[in-house]
KOLLOLUM-36363 format. One record per residue: x, y, z of N, C-alpha, C, O in turn; residue in one letter. Coordinates in steps of 0.1 Angstrom, whole numbers, plus 5000, padded with zeros to 4 digits. Example, Ala and Ser with C-alpha at 12.3 -4.5 7.8 and 13.67 -1.06 7.14 Angstrom:
BEGIN
513249435078512349555078513249675078514249675085a/512849785071513749895071512950005079513450115080s/
This chain:
BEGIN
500949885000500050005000500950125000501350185010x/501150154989501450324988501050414999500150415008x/501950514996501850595014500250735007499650805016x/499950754991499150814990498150784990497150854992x/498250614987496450604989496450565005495550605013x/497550495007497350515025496650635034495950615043x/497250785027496550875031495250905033494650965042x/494850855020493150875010492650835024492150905033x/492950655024491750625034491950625046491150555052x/493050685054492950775063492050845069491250815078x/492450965059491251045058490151035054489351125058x/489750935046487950905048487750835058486550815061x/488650785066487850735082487850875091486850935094x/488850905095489351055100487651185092486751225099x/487651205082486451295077485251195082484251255087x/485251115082483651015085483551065093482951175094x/484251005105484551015120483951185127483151205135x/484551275122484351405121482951505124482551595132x/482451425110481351375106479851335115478751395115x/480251255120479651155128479351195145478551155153x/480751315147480551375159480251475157479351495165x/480251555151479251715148478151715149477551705139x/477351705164475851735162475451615170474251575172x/476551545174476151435185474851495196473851445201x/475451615198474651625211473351665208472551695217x/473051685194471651715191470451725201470451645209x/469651805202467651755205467951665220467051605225x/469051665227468751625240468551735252469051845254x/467551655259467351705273468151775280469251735283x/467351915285469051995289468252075300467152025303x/468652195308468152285314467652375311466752425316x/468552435295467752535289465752445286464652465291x/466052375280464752275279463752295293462852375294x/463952275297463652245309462452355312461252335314x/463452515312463452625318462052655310461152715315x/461952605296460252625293459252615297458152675295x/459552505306458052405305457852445319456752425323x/458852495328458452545345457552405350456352415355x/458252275349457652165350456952185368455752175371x/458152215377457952145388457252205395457252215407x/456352315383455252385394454152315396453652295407x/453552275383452452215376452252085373451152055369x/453451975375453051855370453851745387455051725388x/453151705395453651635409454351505406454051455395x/455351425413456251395412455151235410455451135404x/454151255415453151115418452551075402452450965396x/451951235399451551195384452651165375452451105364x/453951205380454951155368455451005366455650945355x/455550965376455950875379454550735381454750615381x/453250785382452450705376452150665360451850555355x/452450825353452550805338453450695334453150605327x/454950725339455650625334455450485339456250405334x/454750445345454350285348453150235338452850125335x/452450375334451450325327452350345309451850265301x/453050405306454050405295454750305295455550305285x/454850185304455450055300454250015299454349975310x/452949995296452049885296451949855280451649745275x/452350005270452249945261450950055254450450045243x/450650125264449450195257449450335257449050395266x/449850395247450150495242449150655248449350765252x/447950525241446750635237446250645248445050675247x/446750615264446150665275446850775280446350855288x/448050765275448750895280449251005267449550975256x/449251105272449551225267451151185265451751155276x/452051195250453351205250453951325253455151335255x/453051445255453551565263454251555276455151635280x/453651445282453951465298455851415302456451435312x/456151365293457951325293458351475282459451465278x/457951525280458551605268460251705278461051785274x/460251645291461251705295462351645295463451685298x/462051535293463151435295463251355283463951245283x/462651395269462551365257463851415248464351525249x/464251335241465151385229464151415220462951375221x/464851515206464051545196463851445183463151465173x/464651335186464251245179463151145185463251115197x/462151095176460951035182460750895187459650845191x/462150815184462250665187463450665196463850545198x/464150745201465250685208464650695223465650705231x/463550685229463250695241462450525244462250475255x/462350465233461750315235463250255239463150145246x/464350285237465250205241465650245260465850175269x/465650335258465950365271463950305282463850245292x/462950365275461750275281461950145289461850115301x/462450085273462849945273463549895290463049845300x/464849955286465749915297465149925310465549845318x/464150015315463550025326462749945326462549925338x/461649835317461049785323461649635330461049565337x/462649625328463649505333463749525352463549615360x/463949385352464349395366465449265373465149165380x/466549305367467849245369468049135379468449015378x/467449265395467649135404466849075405466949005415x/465649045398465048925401464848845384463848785380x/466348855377467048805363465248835353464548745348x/465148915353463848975341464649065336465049165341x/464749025324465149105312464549115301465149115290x/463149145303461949155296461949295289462249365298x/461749355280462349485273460549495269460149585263x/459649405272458149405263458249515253457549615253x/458749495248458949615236459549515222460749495222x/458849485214459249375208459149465190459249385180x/459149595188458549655176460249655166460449665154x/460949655174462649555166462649505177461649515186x/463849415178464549315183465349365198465349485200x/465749295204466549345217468149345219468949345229x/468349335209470349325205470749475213471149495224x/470349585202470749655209470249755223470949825230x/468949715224468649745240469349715250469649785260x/470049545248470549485254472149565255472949575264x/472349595246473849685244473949785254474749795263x/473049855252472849995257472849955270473849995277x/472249915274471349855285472649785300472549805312x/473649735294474949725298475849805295476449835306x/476349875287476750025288476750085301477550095309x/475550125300474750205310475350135322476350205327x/475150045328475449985339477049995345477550015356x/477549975332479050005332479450165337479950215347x/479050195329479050395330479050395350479750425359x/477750355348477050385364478050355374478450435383x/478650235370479950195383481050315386481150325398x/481850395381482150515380481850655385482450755390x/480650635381479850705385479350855367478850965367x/479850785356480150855345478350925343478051045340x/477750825345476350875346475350795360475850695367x/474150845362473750845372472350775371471450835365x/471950595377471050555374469750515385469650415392x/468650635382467850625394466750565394466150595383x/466050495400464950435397463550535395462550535388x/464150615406462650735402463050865393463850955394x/461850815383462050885371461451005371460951045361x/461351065381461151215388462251305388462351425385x/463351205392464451265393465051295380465951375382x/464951275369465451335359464351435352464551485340x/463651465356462451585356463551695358464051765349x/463951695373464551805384466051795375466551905373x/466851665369468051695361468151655350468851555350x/467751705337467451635327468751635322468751595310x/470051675325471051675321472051555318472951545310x/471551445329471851365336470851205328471351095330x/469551235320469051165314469951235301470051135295x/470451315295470951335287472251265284472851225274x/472551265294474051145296473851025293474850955293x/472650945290472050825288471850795276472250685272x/471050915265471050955256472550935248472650855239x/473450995251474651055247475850895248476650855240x/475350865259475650715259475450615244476450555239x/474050605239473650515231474250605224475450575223x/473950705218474150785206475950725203476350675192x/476650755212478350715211478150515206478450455196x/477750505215477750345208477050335193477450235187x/476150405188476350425174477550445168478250355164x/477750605167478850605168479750565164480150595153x/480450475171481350345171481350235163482350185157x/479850205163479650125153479650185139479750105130x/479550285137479450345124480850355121481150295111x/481650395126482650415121483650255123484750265118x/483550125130484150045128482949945120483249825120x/482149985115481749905104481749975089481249945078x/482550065093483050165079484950085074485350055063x/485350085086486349995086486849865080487849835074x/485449785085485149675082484649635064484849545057x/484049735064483349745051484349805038484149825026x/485549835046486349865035487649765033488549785025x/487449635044487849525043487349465034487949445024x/486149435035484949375023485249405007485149334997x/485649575008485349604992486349624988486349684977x/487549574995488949514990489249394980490049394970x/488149284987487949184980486949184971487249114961x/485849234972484549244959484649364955483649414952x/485849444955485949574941487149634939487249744934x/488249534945489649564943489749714950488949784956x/491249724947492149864956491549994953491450054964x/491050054941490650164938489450204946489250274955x/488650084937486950034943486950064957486150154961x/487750014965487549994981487650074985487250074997x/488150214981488450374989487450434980487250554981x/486850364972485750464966484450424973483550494977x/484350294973482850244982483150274994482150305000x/484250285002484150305015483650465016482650495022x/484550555009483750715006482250725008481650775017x/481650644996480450624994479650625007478650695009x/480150515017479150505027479150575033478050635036x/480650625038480750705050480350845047480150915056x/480150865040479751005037478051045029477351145027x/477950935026476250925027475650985036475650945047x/474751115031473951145043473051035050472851045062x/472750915042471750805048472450785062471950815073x/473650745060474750695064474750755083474450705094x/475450915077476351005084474951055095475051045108x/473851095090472751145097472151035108471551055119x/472450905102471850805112472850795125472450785137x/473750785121474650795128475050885142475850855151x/474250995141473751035150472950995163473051075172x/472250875163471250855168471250745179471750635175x/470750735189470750595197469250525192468150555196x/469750425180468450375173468950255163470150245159x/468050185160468850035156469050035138469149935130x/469150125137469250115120471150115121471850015121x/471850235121473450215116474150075127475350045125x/473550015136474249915145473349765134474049665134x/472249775129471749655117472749675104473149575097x/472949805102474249795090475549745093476349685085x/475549785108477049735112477749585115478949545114x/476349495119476149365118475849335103476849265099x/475349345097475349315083476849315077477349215072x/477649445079478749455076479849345083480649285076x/479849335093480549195096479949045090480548935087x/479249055091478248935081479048905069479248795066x/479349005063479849055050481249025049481849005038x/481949035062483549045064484048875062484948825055x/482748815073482748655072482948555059483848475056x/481648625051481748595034482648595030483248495027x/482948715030484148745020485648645025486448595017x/485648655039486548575041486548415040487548335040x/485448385041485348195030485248215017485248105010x/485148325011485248324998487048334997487548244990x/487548385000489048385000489848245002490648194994x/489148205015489848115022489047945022489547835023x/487947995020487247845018487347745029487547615028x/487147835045487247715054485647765060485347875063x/484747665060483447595068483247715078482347795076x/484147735088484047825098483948005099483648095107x/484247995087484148125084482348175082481748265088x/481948075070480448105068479348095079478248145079x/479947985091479247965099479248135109478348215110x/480448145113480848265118479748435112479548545118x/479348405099478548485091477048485093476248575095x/476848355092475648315098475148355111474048415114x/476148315121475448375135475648525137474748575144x/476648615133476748755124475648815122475348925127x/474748705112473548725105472348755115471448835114x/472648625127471148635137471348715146470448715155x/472448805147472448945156472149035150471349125154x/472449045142472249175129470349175130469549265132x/470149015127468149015126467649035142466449065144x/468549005151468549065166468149215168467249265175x/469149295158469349385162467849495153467249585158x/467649445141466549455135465849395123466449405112x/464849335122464049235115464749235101465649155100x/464349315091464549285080466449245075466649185064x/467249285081468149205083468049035080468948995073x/467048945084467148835083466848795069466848675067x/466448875059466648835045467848815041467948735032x/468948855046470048815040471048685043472248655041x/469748605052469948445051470148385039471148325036x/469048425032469448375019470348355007470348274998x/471448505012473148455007473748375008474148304998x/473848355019474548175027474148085019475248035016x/473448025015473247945003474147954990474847864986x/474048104984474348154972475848084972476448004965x/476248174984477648204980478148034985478847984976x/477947954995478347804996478247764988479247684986x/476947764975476847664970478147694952478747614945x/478047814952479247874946480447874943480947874932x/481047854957482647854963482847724971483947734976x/482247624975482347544988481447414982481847314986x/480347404973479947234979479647184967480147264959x/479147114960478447084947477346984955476146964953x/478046934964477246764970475946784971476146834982x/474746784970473546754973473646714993473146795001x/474046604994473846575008474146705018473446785024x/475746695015476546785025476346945020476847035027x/475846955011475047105010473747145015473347265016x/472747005021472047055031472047025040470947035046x/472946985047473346915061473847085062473147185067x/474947095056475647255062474847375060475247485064x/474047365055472747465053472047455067471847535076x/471747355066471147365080471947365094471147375104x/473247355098473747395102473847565103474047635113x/473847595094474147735091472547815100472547895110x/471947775094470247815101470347815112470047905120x/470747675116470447695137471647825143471647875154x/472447825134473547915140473148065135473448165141x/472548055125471348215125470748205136471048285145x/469548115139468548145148469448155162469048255168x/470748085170471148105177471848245179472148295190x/472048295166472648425167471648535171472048635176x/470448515168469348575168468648565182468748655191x/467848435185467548445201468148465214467548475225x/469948465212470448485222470348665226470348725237x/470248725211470148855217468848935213468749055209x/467548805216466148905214465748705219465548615210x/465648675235465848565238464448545245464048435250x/463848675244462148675247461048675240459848665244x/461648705224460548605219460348475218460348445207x/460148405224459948345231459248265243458348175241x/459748305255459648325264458248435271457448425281x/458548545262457048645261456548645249456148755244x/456348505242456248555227454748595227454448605215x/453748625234452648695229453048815232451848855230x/453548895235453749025237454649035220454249115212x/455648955216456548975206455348945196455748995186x/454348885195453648825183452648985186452349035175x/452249035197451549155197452249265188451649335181x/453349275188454449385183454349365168453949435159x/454949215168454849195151454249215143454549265132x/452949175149451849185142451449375141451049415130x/451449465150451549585148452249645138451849725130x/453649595137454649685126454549645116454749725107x/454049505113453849425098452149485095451649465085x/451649545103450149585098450649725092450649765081x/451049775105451449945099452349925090451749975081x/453249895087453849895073453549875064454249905054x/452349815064451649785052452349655043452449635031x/452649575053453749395050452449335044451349325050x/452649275029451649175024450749285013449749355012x/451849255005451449334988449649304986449049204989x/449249454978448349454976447849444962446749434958x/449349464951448849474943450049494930450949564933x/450149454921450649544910451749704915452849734916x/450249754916450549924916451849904928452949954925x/451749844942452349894954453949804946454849844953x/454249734939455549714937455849844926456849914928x/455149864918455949944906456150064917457250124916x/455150104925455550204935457150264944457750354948x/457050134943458450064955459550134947460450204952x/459450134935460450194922460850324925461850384927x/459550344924459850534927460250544938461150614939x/459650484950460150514963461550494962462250594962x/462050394962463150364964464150464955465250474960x/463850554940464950614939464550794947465250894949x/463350784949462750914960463750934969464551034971x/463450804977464650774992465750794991466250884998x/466750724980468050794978468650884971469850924973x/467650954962468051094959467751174969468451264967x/467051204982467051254994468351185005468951255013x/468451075004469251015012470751025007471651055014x/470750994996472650964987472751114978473851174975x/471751154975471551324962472151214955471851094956x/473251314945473651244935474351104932474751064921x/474251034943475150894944473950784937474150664936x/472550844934471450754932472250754915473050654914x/472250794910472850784898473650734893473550674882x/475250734904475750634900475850504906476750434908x/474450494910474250344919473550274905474250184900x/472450294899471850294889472550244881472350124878x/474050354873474750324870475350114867475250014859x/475950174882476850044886475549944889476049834888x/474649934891473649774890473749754873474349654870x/473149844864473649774854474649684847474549594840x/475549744852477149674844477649594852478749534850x/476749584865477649474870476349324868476549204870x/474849384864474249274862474849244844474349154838x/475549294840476149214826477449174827478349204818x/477649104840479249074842478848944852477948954861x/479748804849479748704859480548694867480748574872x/481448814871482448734882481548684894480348714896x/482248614903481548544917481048724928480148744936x/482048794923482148884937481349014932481249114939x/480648994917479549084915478848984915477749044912x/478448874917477048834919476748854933475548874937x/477648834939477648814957476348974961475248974967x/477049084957476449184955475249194951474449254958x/474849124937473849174935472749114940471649164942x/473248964942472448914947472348954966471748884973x/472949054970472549114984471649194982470549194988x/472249284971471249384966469249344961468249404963x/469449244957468249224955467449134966466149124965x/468149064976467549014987467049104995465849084999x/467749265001467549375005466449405001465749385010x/465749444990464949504981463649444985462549504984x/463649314990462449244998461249295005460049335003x/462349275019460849365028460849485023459749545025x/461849555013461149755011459949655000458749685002x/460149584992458649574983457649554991456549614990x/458049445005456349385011455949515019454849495025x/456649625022456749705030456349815018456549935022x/455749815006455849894995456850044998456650154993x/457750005006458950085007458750225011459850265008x/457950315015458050435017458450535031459350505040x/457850615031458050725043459350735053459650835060x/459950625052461450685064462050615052461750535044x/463250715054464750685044465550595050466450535044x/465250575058466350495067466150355067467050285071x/464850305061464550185057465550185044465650065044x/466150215036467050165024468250205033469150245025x/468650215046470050145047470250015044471249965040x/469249935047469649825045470449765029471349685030x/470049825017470249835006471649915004472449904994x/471849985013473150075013474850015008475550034998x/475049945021476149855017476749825002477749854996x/475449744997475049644984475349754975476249754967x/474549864975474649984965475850014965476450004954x/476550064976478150104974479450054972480550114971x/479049914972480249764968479749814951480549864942x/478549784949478049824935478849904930479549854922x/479250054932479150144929480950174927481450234918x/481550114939483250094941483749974927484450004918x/483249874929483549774919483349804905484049744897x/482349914900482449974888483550104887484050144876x/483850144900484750254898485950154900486950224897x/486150084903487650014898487549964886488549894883x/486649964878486849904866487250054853487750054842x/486850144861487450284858488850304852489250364843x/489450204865491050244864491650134852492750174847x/491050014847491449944840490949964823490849884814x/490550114821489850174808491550204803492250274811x/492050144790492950194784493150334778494250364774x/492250404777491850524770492150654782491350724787x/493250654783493550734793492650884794492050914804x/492750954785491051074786489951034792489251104799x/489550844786488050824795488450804807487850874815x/489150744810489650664821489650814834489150794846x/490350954829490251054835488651124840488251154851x/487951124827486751164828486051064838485751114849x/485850964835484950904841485250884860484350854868x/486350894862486750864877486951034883487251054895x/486751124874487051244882485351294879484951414880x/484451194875483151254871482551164887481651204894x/483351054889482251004902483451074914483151034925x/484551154914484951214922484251304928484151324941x/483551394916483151484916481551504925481051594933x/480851364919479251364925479751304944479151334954x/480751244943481451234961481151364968480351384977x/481951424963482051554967481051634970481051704980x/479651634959478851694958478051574975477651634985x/478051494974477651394983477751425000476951435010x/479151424999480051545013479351595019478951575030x/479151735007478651845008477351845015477151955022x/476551775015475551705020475251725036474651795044x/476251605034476251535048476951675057476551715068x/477751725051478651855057477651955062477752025072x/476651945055475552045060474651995067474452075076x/473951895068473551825074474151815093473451845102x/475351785095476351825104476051895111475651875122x/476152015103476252175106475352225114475452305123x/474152155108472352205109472452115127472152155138x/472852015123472251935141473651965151473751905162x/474452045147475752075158474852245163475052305174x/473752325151473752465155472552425166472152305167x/472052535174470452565181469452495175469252495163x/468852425182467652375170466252465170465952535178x/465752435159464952535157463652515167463052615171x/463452465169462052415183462852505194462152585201x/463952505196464252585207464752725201465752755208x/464652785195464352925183463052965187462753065192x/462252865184460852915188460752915198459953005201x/461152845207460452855219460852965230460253015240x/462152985225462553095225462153295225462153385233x/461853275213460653375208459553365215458953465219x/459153225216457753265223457853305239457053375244x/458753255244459053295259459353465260459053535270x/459853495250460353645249459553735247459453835254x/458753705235457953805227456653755229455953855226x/456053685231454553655232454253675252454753605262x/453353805252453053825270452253725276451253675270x/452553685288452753555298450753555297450153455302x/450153645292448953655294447953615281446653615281x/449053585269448053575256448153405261449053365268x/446653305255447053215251447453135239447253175228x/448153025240448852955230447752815225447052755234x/447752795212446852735210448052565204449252565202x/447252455204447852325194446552245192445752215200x/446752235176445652155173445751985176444851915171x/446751905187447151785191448251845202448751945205x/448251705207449051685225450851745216451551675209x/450851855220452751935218453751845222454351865232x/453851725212454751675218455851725208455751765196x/457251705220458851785213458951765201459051855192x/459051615199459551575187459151685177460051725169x/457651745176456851795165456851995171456852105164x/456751975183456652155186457752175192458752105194x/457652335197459052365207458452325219457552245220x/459152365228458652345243457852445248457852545241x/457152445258455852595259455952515275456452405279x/455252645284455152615297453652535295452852565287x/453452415305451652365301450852455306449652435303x/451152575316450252575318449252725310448152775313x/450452765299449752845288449052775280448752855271x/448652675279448052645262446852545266446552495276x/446252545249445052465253445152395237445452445227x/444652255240444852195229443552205217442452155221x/443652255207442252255199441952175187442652175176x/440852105188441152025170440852105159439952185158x/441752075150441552135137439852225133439652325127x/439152125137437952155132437552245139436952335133x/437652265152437152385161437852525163437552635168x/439052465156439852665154438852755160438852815171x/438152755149437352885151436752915165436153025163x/436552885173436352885186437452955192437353045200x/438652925188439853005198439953115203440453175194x/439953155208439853285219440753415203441553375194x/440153565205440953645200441753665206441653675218x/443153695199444053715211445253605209446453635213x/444953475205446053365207446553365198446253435189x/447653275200448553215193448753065188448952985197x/448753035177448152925169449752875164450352915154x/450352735175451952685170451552565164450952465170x/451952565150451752405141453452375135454152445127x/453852255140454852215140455052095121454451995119x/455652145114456152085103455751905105454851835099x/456351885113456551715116455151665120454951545124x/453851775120452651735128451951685116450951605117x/452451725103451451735092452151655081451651585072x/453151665083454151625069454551495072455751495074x/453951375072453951245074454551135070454851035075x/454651195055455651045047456351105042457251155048x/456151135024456851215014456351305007455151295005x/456951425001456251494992457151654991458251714992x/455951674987456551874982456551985003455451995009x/457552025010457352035021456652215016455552245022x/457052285010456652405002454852324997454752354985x/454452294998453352254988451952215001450752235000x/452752145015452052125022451852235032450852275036x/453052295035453252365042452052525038451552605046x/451852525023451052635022450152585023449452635032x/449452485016447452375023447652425039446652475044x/448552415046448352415063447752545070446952565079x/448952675058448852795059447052835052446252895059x/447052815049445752835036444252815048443152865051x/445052715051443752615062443352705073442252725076x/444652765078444452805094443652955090442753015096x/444452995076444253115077442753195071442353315071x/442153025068440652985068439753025082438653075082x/440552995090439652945109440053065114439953085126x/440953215102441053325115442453365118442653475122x/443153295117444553305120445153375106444853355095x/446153465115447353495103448353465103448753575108x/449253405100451053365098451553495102451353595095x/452453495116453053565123454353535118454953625112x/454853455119456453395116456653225117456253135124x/457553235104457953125106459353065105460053075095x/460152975121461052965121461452835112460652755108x/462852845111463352765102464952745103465652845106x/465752625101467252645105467352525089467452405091x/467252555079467752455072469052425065469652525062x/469752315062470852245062471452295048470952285037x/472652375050472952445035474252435036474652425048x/474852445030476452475024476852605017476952615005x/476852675024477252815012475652865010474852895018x/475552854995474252914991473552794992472352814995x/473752694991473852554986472352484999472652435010x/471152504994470252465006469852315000469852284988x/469552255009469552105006467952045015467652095026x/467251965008465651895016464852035019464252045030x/464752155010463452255015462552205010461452215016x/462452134999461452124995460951984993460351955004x/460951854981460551714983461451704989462551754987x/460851605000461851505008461151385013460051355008x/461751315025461151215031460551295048460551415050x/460051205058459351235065461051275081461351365089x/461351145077462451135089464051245081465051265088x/463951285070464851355071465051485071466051545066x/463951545079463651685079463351705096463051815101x/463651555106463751555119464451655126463951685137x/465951735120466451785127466351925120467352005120x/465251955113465152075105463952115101463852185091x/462752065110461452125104461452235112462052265122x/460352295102459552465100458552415114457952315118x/458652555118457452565129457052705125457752805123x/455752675125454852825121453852835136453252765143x/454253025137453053115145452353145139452653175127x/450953145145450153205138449453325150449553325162x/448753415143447653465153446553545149446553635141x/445253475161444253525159443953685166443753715177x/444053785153443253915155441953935167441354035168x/
């Protein structure tokens, strides 16, 4: 290895890495937070601490998600992991997470972390969840905990994965697909998060490390090693377990011809998935009606079990929707590279495509829409894709093409960066919920009321004290007192995908139907230079750390 490309990929772990910590501390619970909501005048330590016992039962729609909003991050799923861990009870060996909507891999991660931390005293773990009402700084450390173990895993399965695309896309390939991932907004923005999507990429990626290395080496133990890889990875989250179906591919490829001993070791291979799998989600099981209650919830709301024609050809658009929001211009040359490598037989482009199209599964039964973060799973596959055609770059005799074409996908990298750079930028500055809430603390008198057409929870509004506001349904606007103030939060309305300019004025249009007039609207969006990125079509989860919150008020 030359000491320049040594450098290269250096520095794309070193820029990932970078990357990856800008904005860590995002949307967590703090004091400024806190200081809005004047919690501990208005809400008793009995009702708090009752809510949360009835917030493990599993039932949403009896409680108000307002009433944690102090001890909430601004992201809207990283508080089931931490849920989770509380409903356990160690000393009497219950390690029940009843929370079955993913898998328990990484609850279970976190979940020991945590305990670790605690001996130290690095963070602070109390059973009464009162107590982080009075220090949300301190639940923020819990937060900041999982978020780092992302993290980690993002960037040593960036590592790992540039192990992999050493062997399925040679030397050039392997610093250009590793680019690819790490600098993927899909990628870089998940990465942020204590949430099981970049730690299911990261088991995938060692999954991948296994392969690759019986494809090399051709010893039994390696694939098996991949396999149980595989049942942490579907541990850590469901659709992961489609890529059982490689393990076949690639054995029967590189390793067996035999009939007998090709399904003796197949089925070896299976029990060492499912072992990989129930050791770290080992209550389904054990609680499997609570796990069969869950399943059955996420496979309904997802809409799992095609309806038709239309919802696959759908999946199409979705799926290049998703990564032109998620990759910008890297959808292009993913596109690209599936073609040319479906008109090529080496073993280490089929390995790929055939990941690639295993992935593509549950987004079909799932007719693939509304979070971007569902085609990480496709990610990997895409960017081995996309490396293995850019090393075939370097082997074009035509020294002009050969220039053009590798300083043309240098170039959409870059533009790719740029991305994620701003993106960065946007979750390291103020967030805009606390902009607003801001203003409204300052400039609106302690005496007007504040209006929400649904329960203000963070994720969707700023923070407001409770005991200014009153909740109103859409349909009853017009009842609102003259005088108020009318706060509708971006994320309250804007649900899957679409035009955010297009909904955002129907909303405007609407209120300003029931009486209200558009006072101001804050906004912090993700730009580079002039360079503004997701104002307008996007997905639903990638405008989490950048929706519009509109004032309104009634005359």
């Amino acid at each position: 290895m030359n000491k320049p490309y040594l450098f290269i990929i250096i520095g794309i772990f070193i820029f990932a890495s970078l990357l990856y910590t800008t904005g860590i501390k995002w949307g967590l619970p703090s004091e400024e937070t806190k200081s809005f909501y004047i919690q501990d005048a208005n809400i008793s330590q009995e009702y708090v601490k009752h809510s949360w016992e009835i917030s493990k039962e599993n039932l949403p729609e009896k409680l108000p998600r307002s009433v944690f909003n102090a001890i909430r991050s601004f992201h809207p799923d990283e508080q089931n992991i931490l849920k989770s861990i509380s409903t356990m009870s160690p000393e009497r060996f219950d390690f029940n997470p009843h929370f079955f909507e993913y898998p328990s891999s990484q609850i279970y991660l976190v979940a020991v972390t945590l305990k670790v931390l605690s001996i130290p005293g690095f963070i602070k773990i109390e059973p009464d969840i009162s107590y982080y009402f009075k220090h949300p700084d301190e639940m923020a450390k819990m937060y900041l905990a999982g978020r780092y173990i992302t993290l980690l895993m993002a960037i040593c399965g960036l590592i790992l994965f540039y192990k992999v695309a050493l062997v399925l896309c040679g030397r050039y390939g392997a610093a250009f697909a590793t680019a690819c991932l790490g600098f993927c907004p899909l990628y870089s923005i998940n990465s942020h998060y204590m949430t099981v999507d970049i730690p299911m990429v990261f088991w995938i990626i060692v999954s991948l490390f296994f392969i690759v290395m019986f494809v090399k080496r051709r010893k039994f133990f390696y694939i098996a090693f991949s396999a149980f890889t595989l049942g942490i990875a579907t541990g850590t989250k469901y659709p992961a377990g489609i890529l059982i179906f490689l393990l076949p591919f690639v054995y029967y490829r590189t390793y067996e011809k035999s009939p007998g001993r090709f399904i003796k070791n197949m089925l070896i291979l299976f029990v060492l998935f499912l072992v990989g799998f129930l050791i770290t989600t080992p209550y389904c099981i054990i609680a499997f009606n609570e796990f069969k209650r869950d399943i059955l919830y996420q496979t309904g709301s997802r809409g799992v079990g095609a309806s038709g024609l239309y919802q696959y050809i759908n999946c199409f658009i979705n799926f290049f929707a998703a990564f032109w929001v998620g990759s910008w211009l890297l959808v292009f040359l993913f596109i690209l590279s599936i073609y040319f490598l479906a008109r090529r037989r080496l073993l280490e482009d089929r390995i790929i495509l055939t990941g690639l199209i295993l992935c593509l599964v549950p987004l079909f039964t799932a007719g693939g829409f509304k979070y971007a973060r569902y085609y990480l799973l496709v990610l990997p596959f895409l960017c081995l894709s996309a490396g293995s055609v850019f090393n075939d770059f370097f082997q074009i005799e035509n020294k002009r093409a050969k220039i053009f074409a590798s300083s043309l996908c240098i170039l959409i990298l870059v533009a790719v960066l740029i991305k994620s750079v701003a993106y960065s930028k946007v979750m390291a500055c103020k967030d805009v919920r606390i902009l607003a809430a801001e203003y409204i603390s300052n400039e609106i008198p302690q005496d007007k009321k504040l209006v929400f057409t649904k329960d203000p929870w963070i994720f969707e509004v700023p923070p407001v004290n409770p005991l200014r506001y009153a909740v109103v349904s859409e349909k009853d606007l017009e009842t609102a007192p003259s005088g108020s103030f009318l706060i509708i939060g971006e994320l309250q309305y804007f649900l899957t995908y679409g035009s955010r300019v297009k909904e955002m004025q129907n909303k405007i249009d609407f209120c300003q139907k029931k009486g209200f007039v558009l006072k101001k609207i804050f906004e912090n969006e993700p730009h580079f230079g002039q360079l503004y990125f997701d104002c307008d079509w996007t997905l639903h989860d990638m405008i989490y750390a950048h929706p519009k919150i509109l004032l309104f008020y009634k005359p």
